[in-house]
C-alpha positions as CSV (number, residue, x, y, z in Angstrom):
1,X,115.4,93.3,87.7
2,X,111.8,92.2,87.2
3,X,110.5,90.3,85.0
4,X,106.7,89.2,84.7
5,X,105.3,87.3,81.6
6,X,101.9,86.6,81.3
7,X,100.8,86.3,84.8
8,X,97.2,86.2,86.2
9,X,95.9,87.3,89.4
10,X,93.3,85.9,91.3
11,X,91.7,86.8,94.8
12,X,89.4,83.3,95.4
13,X,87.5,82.6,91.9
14,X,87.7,86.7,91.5
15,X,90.4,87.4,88.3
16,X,92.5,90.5,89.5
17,X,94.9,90.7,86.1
18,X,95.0,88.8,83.0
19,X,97.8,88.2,81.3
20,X,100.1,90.6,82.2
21,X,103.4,91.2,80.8
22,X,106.1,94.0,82.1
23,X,109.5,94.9,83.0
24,X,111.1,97.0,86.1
25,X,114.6,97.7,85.3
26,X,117.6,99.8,87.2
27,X,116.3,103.5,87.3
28,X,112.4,102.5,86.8
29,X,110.8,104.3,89.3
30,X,107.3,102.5,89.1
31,X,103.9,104.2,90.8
32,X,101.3,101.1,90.6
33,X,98.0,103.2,91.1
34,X,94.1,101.3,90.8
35,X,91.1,101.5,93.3
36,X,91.5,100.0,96.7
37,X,91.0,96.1,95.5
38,X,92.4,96.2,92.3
39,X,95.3,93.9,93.0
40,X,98.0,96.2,94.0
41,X,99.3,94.6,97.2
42,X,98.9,91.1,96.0
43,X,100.9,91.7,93.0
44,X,103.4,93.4,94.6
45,X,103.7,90.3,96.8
46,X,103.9,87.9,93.9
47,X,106.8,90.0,93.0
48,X,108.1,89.7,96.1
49,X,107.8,85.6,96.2
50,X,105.5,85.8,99.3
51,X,102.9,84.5,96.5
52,X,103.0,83.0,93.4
53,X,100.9,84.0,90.7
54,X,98.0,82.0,89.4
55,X,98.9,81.8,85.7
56,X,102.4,83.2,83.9
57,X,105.6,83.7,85.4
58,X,107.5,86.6,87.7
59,X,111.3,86.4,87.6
60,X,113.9,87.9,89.3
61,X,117.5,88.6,89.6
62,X,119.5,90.3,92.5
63,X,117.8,90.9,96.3
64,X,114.5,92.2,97.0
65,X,113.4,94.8,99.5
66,X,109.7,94.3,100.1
67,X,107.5,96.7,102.8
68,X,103.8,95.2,103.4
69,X,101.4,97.6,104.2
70,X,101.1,95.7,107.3
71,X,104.6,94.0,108.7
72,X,104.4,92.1,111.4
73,X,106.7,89.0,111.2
74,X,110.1,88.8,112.8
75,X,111.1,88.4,116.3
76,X,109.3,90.9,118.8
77,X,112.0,90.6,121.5
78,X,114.6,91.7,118.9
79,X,115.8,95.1,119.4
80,X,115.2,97.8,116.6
81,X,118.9,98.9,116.1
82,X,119.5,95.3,115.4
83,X,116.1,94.8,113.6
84,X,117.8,97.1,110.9
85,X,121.2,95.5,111.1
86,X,120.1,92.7,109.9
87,X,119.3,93.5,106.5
88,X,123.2,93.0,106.0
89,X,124.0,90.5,108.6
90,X,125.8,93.1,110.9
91,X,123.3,92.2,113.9
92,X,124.8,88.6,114.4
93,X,128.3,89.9,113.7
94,X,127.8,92.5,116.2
95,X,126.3,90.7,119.2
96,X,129.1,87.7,118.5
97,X,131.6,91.0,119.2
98,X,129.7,92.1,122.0
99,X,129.9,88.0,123.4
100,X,133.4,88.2,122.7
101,X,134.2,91.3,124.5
102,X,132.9,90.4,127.5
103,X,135.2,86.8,127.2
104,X,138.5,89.1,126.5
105,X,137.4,90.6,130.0
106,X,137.2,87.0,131.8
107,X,139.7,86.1,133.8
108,X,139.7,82.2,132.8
109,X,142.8,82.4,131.0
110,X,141.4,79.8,128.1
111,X,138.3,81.9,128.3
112,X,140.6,84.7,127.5
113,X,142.7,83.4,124.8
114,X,139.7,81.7,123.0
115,X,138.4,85.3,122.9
116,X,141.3,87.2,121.9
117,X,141.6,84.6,118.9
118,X,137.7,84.6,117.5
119,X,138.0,88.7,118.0
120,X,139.8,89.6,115.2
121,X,138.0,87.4,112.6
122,X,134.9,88.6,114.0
123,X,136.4,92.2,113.2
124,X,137.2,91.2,109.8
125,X,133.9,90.3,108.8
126,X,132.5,93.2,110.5
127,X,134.6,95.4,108.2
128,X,133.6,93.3,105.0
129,X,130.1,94.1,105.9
130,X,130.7,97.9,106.0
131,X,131.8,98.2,109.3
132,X,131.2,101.1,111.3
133,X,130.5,102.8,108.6
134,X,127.5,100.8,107.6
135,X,126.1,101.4,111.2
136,X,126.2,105.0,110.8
137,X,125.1,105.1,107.6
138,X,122.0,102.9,109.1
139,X,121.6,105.2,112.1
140,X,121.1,108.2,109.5
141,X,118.2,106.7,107.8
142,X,116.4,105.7,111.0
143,X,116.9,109.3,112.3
144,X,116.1,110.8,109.0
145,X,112.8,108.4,109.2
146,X,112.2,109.4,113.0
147,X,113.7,106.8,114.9
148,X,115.9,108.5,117.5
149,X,119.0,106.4,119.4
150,X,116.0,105.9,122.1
151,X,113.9,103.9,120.3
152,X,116.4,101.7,118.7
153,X,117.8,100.5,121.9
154,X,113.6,99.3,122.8
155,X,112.5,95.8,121.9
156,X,110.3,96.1,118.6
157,X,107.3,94.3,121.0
158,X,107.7,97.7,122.6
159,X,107.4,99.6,120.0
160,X,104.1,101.1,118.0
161,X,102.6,99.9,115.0
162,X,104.0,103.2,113.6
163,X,107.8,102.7,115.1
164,X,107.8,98.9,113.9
165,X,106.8,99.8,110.5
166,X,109.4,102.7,110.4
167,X,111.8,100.1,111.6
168,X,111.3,98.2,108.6
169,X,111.1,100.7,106.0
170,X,114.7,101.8,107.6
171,X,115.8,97.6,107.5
172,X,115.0,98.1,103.5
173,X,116.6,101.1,102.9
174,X,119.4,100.0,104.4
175,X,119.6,96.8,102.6
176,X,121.5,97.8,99.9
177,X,118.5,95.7,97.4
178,X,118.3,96.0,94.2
179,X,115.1,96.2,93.7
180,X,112.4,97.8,95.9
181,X,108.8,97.2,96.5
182,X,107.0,99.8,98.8
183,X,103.5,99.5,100.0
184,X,102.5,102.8,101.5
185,X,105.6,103.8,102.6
186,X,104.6,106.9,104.0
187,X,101.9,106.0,106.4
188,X,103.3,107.0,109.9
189,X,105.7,109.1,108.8
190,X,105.9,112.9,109.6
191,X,106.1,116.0,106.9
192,X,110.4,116.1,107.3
193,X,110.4,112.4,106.5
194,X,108.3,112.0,104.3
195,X,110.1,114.9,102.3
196,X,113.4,112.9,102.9
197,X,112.2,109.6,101.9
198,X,110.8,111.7,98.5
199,X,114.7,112.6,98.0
200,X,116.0,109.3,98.9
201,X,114.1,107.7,96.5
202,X,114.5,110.2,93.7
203,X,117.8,109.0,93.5
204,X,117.7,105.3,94.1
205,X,119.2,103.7,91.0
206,X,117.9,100.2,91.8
207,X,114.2,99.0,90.4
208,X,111.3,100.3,92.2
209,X,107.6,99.8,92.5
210,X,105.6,102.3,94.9
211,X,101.9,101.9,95.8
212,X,101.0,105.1,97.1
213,X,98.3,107.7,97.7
214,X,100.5,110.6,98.3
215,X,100.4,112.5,94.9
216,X,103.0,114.6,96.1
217,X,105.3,111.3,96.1
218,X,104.1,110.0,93.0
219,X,104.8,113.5,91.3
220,X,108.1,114.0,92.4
221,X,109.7,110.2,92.2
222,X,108.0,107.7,89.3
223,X,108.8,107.6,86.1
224,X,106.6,104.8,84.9
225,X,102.9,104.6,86.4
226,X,101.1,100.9,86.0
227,X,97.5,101.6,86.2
228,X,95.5,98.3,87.8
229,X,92.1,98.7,85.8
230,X,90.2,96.4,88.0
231,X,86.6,96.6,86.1
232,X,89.2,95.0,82.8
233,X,91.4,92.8,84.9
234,X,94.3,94.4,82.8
235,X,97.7,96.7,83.8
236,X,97.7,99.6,81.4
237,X,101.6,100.7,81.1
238,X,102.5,104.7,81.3
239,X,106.1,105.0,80.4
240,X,105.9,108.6,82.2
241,X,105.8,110.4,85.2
242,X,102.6,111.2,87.6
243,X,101.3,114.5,85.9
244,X,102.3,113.1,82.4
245,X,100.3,110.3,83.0
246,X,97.2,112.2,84.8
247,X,96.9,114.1,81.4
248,X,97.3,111.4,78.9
249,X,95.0,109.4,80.5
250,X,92.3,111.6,80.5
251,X,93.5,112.6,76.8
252,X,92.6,108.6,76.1
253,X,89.3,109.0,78.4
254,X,88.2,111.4,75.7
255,X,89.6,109.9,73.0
256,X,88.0,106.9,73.7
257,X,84.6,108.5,74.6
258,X,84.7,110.5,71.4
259,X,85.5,107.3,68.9
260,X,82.6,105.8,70.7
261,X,80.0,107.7,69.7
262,X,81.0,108.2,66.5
263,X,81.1,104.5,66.3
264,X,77.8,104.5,67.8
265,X,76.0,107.3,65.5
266,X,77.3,105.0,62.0
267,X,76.1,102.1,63.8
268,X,72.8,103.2,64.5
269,X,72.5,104.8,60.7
270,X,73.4,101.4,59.3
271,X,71.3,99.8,61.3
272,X,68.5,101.7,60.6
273,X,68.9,101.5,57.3
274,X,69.0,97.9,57.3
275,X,65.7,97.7,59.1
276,X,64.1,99.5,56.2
277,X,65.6,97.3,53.4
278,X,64.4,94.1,55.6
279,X,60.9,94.7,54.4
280,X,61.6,93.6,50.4
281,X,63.0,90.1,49.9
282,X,65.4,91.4,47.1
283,X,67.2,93.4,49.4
284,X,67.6,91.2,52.3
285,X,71.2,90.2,51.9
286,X,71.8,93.3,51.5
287,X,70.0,94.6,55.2
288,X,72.2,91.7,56.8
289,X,75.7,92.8,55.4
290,X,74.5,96.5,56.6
291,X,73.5,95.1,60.0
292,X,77.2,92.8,60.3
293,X,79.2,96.4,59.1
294,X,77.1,97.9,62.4
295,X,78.3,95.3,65.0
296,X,81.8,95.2,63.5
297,X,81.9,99.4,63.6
298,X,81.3,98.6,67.2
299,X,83.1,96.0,68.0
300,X,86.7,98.0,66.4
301,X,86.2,100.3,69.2
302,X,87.9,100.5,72.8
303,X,85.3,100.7,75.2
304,X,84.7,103.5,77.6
305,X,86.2,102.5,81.2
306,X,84.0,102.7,83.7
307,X,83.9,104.6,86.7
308,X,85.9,102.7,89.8
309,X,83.3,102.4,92.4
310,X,84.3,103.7,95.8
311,X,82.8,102.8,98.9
312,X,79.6,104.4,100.6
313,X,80.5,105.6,104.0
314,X,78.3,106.6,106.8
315,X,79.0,106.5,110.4
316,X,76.5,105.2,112.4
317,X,73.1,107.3,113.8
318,X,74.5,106.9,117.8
319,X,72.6,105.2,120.2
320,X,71.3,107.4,123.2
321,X,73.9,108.3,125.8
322,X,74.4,110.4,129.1
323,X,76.3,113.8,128.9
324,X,79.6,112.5,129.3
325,X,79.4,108.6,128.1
326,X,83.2,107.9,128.7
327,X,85.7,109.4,131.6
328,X,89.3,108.7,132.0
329,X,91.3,109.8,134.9
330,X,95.2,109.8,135.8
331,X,96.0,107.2,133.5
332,X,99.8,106.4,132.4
333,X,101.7,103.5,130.5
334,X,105.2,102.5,130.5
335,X,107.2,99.5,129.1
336,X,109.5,98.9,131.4
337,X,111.6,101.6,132.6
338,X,110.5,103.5,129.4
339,X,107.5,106.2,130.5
340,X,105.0,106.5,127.4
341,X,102.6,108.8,128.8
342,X,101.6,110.3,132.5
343,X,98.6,111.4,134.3
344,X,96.3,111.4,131.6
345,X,92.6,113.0,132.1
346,X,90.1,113.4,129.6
347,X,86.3,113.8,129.6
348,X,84.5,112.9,126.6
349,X,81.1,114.2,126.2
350,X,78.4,113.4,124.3
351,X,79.1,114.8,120.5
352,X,82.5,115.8,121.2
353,X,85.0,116.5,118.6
354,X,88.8,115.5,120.3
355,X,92.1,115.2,118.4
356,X,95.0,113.9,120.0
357,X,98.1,114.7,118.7
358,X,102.0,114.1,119.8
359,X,105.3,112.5,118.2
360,X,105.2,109.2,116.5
361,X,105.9,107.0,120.2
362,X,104.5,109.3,122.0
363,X,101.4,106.8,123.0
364,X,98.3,107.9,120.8
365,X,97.6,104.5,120.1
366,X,98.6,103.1,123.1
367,X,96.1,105.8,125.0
368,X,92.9,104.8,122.2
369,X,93.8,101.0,123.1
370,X,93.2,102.1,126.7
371,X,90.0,103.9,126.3
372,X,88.8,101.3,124.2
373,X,89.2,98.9,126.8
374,X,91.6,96.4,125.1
375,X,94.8,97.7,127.0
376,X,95.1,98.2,130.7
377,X,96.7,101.2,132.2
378,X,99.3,101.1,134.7
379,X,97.6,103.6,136.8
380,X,94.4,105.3,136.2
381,X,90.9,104.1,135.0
382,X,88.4,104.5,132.4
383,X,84.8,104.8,133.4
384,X,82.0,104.2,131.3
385,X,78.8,106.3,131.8
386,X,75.3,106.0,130.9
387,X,74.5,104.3,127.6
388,X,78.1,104.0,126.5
389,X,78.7,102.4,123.3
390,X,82.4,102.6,121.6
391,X,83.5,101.5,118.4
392,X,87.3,101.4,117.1
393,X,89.4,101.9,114.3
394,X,92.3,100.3,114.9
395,X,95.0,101.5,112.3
396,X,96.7,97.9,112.6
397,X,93.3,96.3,112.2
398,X,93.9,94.0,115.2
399,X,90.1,94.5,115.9
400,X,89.9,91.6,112.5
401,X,90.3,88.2,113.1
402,X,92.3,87.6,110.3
403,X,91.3,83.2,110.3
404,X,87.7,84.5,110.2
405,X,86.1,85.6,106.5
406,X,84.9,89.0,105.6
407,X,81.5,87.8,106.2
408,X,81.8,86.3,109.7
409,X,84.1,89.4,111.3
410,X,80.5,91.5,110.2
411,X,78.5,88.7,111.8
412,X,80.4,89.2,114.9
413,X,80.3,92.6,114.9
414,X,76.6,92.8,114.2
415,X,75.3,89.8,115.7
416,X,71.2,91.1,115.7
417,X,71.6,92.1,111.9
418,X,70.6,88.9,109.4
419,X,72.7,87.6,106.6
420,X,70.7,89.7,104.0
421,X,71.6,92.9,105.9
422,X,74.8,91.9,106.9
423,X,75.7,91.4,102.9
424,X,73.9,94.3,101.9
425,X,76.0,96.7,104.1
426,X,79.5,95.0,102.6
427,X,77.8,95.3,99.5
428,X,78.2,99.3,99.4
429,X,81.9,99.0,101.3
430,X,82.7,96.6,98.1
431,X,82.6,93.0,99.2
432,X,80.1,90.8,97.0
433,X,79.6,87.9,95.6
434,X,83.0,85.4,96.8
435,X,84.9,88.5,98.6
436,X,82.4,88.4,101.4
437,X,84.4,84.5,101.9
438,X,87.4,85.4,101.5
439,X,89.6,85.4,104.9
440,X,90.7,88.8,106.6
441,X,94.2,88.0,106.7
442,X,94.0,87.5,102.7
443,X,92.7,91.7,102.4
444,X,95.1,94.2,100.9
445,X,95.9,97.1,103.7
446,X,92.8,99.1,101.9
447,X,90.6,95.9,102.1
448,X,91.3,95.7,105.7
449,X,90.2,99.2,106.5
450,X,87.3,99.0,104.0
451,X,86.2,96.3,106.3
452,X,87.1,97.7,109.7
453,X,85.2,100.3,109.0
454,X,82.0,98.6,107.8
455,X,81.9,97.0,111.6
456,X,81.4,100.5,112.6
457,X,78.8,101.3,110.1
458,X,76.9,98.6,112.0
459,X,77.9,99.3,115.4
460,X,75.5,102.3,116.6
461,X,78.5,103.5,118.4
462,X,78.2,106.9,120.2
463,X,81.2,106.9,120.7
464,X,84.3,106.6,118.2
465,X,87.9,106.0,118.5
466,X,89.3,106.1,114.8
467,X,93.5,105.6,114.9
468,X,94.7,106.6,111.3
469,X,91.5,106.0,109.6
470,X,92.2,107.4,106.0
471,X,95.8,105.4,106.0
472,X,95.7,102.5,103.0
473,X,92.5,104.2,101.4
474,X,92.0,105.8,97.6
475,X,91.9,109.6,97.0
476,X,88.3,108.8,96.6
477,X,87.1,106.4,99.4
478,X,89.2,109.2,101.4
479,X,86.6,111.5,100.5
480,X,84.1,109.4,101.9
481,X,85.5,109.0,105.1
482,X,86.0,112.7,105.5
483,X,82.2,113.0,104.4
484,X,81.3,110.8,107.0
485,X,83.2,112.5,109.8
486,X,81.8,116.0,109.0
487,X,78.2,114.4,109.2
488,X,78.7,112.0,112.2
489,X,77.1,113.3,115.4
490,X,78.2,111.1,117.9
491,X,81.5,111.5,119.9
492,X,85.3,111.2,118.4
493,X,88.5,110.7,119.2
494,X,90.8,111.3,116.3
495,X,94.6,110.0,115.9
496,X,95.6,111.4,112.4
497,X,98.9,112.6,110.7
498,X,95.6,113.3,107.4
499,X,95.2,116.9,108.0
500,X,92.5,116.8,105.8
501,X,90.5,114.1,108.3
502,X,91.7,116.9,111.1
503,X,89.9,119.6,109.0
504,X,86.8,117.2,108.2
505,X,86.0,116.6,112.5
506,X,86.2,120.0,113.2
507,X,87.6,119.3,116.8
508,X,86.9,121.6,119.9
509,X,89.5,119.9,121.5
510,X,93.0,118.6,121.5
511,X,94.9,116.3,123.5
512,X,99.0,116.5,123.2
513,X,101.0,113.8,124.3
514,X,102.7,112.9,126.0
515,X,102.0,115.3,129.2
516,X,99.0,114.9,128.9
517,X,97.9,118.6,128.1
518,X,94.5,119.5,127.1
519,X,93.5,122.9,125.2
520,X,90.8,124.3,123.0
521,X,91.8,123.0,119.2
522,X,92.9,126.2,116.9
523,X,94.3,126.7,113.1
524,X,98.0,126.9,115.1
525,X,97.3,123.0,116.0
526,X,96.2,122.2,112.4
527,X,100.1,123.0,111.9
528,X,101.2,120.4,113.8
529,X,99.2,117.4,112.8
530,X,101.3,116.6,109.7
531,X,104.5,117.3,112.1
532,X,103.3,115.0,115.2
């Protein structure tokens, strides 16, 4: 159960929600929808009690299963299995079995007996937790999620931003919560899990609160839909589903629209007429009353909500280049005895169009990381060639520094632009006024990639390496960054599970992973990008 009363929002001096009061019971199945900024991911956190709100009150009662957009806290050196076990405690009781096992085998004999004494309580509290039955029943949803026996034997450090996030949506699941709060749950997953997690959640009987921007998801799971207006500051409540609420609203748009213009017209006769009657004195008082039943017609309507604005995307005009401005050869990457990826080559010329595709682990990230010079491979090299200049998307953001403000990551990234230009380019990704001092690590998941992607804008790569760059963003700052990627004419190299953003490059090329396989890119490939 959720409870919030009154509570205000605010992102620096900016007011994100106003008192706002709501309630997310057993069985509500919440979609919270609003532009990238609005305030979804930091009132999802105040629910969670990472934050508490400026003003008004959020209570709760019973455990809470929160996914971030961007989860990176926990131990790295824990394994994933165990990662996931912990949601119930099972990890601790299950490596104190494992450490017990091994002193039933000593052959102290007070070693021994000490063992064989802590075994069985160790066994009973295993049990209580579900036993055996809990860790199958947590090895189904990481499967069912894409996380095969492999990977959850690996050290999360291991693991890709993808795997660790799928990690932690399976720790949740598992959890048993009653109440669930899911930001983007379905970035890095494939088309079968994503279609499980659809029916997993259908059914959850807990609470739940989903941001998402896959309709599909909203259509088929929500019940309620809170809509963050962020031009009002307010949470407009839909107690129905997605298309329900898609056609109501726009019932109100019109609505609205319609009561204010007939508002408008009587206004504007009144007025008029009280202009006339100002000229005589004996009807003065009589011009004023006409002119006060004007602004009050006016003032008894709702206004018409304005448009959300969306971000204007363009990828940078490239700077001049050679024919082929980046060449890696032979390259492979492994983590420990675990091979990622082998005897890589690829040639990128100058305005190619390459997508790389491959399971989730297969090392798409790992390879761009490479090429982008932040990684080293274990064997293999990457050559620069004449004119070279790269710019990446990294779909973690690690290129922000998240202690730095909006305004000083550009400045860095654009260190011969002045402040004027610098602001006027955040400007039309969204960040005026005090956003632009706000600090990176403060930005929602769509925030982050709004700005990651404005330190492209400014870059005058030739070429780009863009991992995931539609993940986090609104329907419509998606379309911009598909706008952009059709127009750009410098070199790309595309990791994407968007098929859309696949469709929007209009790749010669593709990459598979992990052999290493290169081909000419055709509509059977398109197939896969939603799969891989």
């Amino acid at each position: 159960m959720i409870t919030a009363t009154g509570v205000e929002l605010r992102a620096g001096s900016r007011l994100l929600l106003s008192d706002a009061t709501f309630r997310v019971g057993p069985g509500d199945r919440v979609g919270l929808v609003g532009r990238n900024g609005a305030g979804k991911t930091t009132l999802t956190k105040a629910m969670a009690g990472w934050t508490q709100p400026a003003g008004g009150s959020i209570t709760t009662s019973g455990e809470i299963g929160y996914l971030p957009q961007d989860p990176r806290d926990g131990d790295l050196d824990m394994i994933a299995r165990a990662r996931i076990l912990s949601a119930r405690g099972l990890d601790e009781i299950v490596r104190r079995m494992r450490d017990t096992e091994g002193a039933m085998a000593s052959a102290d004999a007070q070693t021994h007996e000490r063992a064989m004494e802590r075994y069985p309580k160790l066994q009973a509290r295993f049990e209580a937790a579900g036993g055996y039955a809990a860790e199958s029943e947590a090895a189904t949803i990481a499967a069912a999620l894409g996380l095969d026996d492999r990977v959850l034997g690996q050290p999360l450090r291991t693991l890709s931003g993808g795997q660790r996030r799928r990690v932690e949506l399976s720790r949740i699941l598992f959890s048993g919560a009653a109440s669930l709060l899911l930001d983007e749950p379905t970035n890095h997953l494939d088309a079968d899990s994503i279609v499980w997690l659809r029916d997993w959640l259908k059914v959850y009987k807990g609470g739940l609160v989903v941001i998402s921007h896959d309709v599909a998801l909203l259509d088929q799971v929500v019940n309620r839909v809170f809509h963050l207006d962020a031009n009002r500051a307010e949470i407009d409540q839909y107690n129905v589903g997605w298309t329900t609420y898609l056609t109501q609203r726009e019932t109100d748009e019109k609505r609205r629209r319609r009561e204010r213009d007939n508002a408008q017209k009587k206004a504007a006769a009144l007025q008029s007429q009280a202009d006339k009657m100002r000229a005589k004195a004996t009807k003065a008082v009589a011009a004023q009353n006409m002119a006060r039943r004007a602004e009050r017609l006016l003032a008894g309507v709702e206004g018409v909500r304005q448009v959300d604005k969306v971000a204007k995307l363009r990828f940078p005009d490239p700077a001049p280049c050679g024919r082929t401005p980046l060449t890696a050869t032979g390259l492979s990457r492994s983590y420990g005895s675990l091979e990622v990826f082998t005897d890589v080559d690829l040639a990128i010329d100058r305005g190619a169009k390459v997508v790389v595709l491959g399971l989730n682990g297969a090392g798409k990230t790992t390879l761009l990381r490479i090429l982008a010079g932040i990684d080293a491979p274990d064997t293999g090299r990457v050559e620069a060639g004449h004119g070279l200049k790269l710019g990446y998307y990294a779909q973690e953001h690690e290129n922000l520094d998240i202690e730095r403000t909006v305004l000083e990551n550009m400045k860095s990234a654009a260190p011969d632009l002045g402040e004027t230009e610098v602001r006027k380019v955040l400007g039309s990704f969204l960040f005026s006024g005090d956003d632009v001092d706000k600090p990176a690590g403060v930005l929602s998941g769509g925030e982050k990639t709004r700005l990651s992607l404005a330190t492209l804008v400014v870059s005058s790569a030739n070429v780009l390496l863009l991992d995931e760059p539609t993940n986090n963003l609104d329907p419509a700052s998606r379309e911009e960054i598909l706008s952009a990627l059709r127009n750009y004419a410098g070199a790309v190299v595309l990791v994407s599970h968007d098929e859309g953003a696949v469709q929007a490059l209009h790749p010669e090329r593709v990459l598979l992973l992990p052999d290493g396989v290169e081909d000419l890119f055709g509509p059977d490939y398109l197939d896969l990008v939603t799969l891989a």
